[in-house]
C-alpha positions as CSV (number, residue, x, y, z in Angstrom):
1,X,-17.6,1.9,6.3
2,X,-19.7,-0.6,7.8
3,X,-21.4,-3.6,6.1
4,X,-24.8,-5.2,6.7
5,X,-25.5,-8.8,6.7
6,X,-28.5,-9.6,4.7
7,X,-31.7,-11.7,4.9
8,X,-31.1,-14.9,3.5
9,X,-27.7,-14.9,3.2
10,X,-25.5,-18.3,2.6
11,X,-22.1,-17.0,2.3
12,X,-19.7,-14.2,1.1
13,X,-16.7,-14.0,-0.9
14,X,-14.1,-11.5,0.5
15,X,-11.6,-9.7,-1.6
16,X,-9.3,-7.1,-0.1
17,X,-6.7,-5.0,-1.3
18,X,-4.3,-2.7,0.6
19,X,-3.6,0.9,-1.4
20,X,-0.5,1.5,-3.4
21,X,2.5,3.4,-1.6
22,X,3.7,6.9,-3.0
23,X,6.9,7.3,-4.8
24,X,10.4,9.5,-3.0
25,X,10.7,12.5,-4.3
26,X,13.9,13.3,-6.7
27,X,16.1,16.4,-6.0
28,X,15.7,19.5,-8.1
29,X,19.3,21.4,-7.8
30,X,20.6,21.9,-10.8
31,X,23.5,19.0,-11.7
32,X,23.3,14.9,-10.8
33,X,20.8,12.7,-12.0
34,X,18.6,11.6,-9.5
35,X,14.9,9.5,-9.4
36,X,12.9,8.8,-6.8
37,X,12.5,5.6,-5.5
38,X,9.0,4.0,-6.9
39,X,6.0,2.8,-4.4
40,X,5.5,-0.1,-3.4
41,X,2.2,-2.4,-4.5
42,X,-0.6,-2.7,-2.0
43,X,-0.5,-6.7,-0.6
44,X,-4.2,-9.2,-1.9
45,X,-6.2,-11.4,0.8
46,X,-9.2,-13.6,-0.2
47,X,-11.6,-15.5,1.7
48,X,-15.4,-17.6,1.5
49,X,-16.8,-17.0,4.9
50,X,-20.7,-19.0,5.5
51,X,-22.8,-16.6,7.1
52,X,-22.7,-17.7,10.5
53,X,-19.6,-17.4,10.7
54,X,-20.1,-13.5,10.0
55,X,-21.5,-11.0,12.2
56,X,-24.5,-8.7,11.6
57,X,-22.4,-5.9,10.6
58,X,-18.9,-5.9,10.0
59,X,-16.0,-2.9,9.5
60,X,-14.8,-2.6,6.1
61,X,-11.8,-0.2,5.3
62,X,-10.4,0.5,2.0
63,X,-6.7,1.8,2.0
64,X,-5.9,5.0,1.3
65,X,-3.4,5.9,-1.6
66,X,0.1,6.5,-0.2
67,X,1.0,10.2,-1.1
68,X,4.3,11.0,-3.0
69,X,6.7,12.6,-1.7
70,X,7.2,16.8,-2.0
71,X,9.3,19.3,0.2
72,X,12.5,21.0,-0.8
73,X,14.1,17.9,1.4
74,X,13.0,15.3,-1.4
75,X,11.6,12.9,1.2
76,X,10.4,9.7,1.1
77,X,6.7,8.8,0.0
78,X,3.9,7.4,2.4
79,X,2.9,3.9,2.5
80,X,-0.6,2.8,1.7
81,X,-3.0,2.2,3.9
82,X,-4.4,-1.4,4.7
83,X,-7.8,-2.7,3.4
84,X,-9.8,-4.7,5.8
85,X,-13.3,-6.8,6.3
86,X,-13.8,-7.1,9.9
87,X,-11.0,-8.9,11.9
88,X,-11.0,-11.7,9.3
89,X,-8.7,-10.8,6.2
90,X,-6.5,-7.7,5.4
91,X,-3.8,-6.4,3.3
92,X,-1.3,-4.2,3.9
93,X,-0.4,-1.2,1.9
94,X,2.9,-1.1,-0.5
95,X,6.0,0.9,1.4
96,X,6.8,4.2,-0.1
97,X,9.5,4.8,-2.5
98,X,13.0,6.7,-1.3
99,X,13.5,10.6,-2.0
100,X,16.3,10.8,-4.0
101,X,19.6,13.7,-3.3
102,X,21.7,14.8,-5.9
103,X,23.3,11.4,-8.0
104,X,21.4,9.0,-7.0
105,X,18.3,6.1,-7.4
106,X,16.0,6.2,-4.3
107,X,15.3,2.4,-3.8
108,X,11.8,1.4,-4.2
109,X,9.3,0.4,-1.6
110,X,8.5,-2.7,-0.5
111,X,5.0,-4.6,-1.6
112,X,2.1,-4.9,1.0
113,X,0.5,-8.1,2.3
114,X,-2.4,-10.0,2.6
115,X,-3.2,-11.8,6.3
116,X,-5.7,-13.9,7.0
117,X,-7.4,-15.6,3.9
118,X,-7.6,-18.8,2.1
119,X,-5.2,-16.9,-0.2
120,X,-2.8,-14.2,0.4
121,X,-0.3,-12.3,-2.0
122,X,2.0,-9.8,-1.6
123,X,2.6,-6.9,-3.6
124,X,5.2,-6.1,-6.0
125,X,8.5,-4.2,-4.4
126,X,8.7,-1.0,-6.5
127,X,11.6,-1.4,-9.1
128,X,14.3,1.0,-9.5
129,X,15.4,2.4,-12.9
130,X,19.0,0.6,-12.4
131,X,16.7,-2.7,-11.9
132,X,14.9,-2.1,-14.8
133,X,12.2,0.2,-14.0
134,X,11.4,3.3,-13.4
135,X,8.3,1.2,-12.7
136,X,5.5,1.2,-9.3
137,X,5.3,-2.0,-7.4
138,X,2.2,-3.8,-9.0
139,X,-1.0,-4.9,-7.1
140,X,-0.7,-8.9,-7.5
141,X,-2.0,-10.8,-10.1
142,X,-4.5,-12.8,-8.2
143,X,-6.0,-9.8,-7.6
144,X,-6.4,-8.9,-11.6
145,X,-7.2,-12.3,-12.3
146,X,-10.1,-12.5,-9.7
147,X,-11.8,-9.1,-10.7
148,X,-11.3,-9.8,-14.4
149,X,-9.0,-7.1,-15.6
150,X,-7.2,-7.9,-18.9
151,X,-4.5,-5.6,-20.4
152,X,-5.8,-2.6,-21.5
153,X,-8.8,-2.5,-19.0
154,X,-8.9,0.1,-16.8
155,X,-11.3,-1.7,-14.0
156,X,-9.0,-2.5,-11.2
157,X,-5.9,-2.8,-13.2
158,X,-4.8,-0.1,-11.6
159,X,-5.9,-0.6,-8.4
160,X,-3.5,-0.9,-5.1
161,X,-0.5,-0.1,-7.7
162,X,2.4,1.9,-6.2
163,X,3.2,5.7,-7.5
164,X,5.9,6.2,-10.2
165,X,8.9,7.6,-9.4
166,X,10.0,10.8,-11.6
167,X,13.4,11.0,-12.6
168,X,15.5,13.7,-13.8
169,X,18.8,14.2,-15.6
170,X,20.8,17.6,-15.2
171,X,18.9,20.0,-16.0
172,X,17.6,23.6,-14.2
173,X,15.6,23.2,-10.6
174,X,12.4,21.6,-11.3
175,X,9.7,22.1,-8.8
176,X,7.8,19.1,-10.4
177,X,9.7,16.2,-9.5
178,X,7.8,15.2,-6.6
179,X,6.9,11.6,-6.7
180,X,3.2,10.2,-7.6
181,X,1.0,9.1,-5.5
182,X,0.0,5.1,-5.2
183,X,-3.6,4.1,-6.1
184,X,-6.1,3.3,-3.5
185,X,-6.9,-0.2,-2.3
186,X,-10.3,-2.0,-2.7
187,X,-12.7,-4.2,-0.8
188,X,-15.0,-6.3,-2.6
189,X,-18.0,-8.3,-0.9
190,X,-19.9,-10.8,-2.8
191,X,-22.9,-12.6,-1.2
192,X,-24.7,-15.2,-2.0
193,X,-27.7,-16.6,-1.1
């Protein structure tokens, strides 16, 4: 998308935050216990820009979700895509989570991160069941903080999070074990004037 600098404006406040990568996809032969490996969190830049500093229009992108991972060949899932505000900050989107054969934990993916602001944070890795998980790599703190999510609030606490990866112990083929997707990144532009 594009955005348009205002009349009047002083300055902006630039939050950016890459999408959540999809989790591997777990094996579904009968037999083993497997899980896929769990996305990775989407990385958190932040920046005050005055508005000279900013052009008259400027490309935003918001990162796309990373897609879990589904074929009969349990493969990986895709990375996040990166949020940006013109070429001034960005964040990177979490990795995505292994696919997981027969036996085993696919590791999780790594966390995204954020280039180019006053502040920059990276996402959580995903976290394997065997490293306490099955959890998704989390968006960073900063990031909840600055928006003010609180446990239990749904506005942006999900936001830029890494898919889950599903895990199964033996039991008969399961078509349904591909991994979830991540959540999709966010840009947020405050002006004031």
């Amino acid at each position: 998308g594009t955005w348009t600098k205002p009349a009047g404006l002083a300055d902006v406040k630039i939050r950016v935050l890459g999408g959540g990568g999809g989790a591997g996809m777990a094996e579904t032969s009968p037999g083993g216990s497997q899980q896929g490996g769990p996305g990775g969190g989407g990385g958190y830049a932040e920046e005050h820009l005055d508005a000279p500093a900013v052009g008259a229009t400027e490309t935003v992108t918001v990162g796309a979700p990373g897609t879990g991972g589904y074929s009969p060949t349990w493969p990986p899932g895709a990375a996040g895509g990166t949020s940006s505000f013109g070429a001034f900050v960005s964040a990177s989107g979490g990795g995505g989570g292994t696919g997981a054969p027969s036996g085993t934990i696919g590791p999780g993916g790594a966390g995204g991160i954020g280039t180019g602001g006053q502040f920059n944070y990276g996402g959580q890795a995903g976290r394997r069941s065997d490293e306490g998980g099955p959890y998704s790599g989390y968006s960073p703190v900063a990031f909840k903080v600055a928006v003010g999510a609180v446990p239990g609030d749904n506005a942006g606490t999900n936001s830029g999070n890494g898919g889950i990866g599903r895990g199964k112990t033996p039991a008969p083929p399961n078509p349904t074990h591909r991994g979830f997707s991540g959540s999709a990144g966010i840009v947020i532009v405050e002006e004031f004037s």
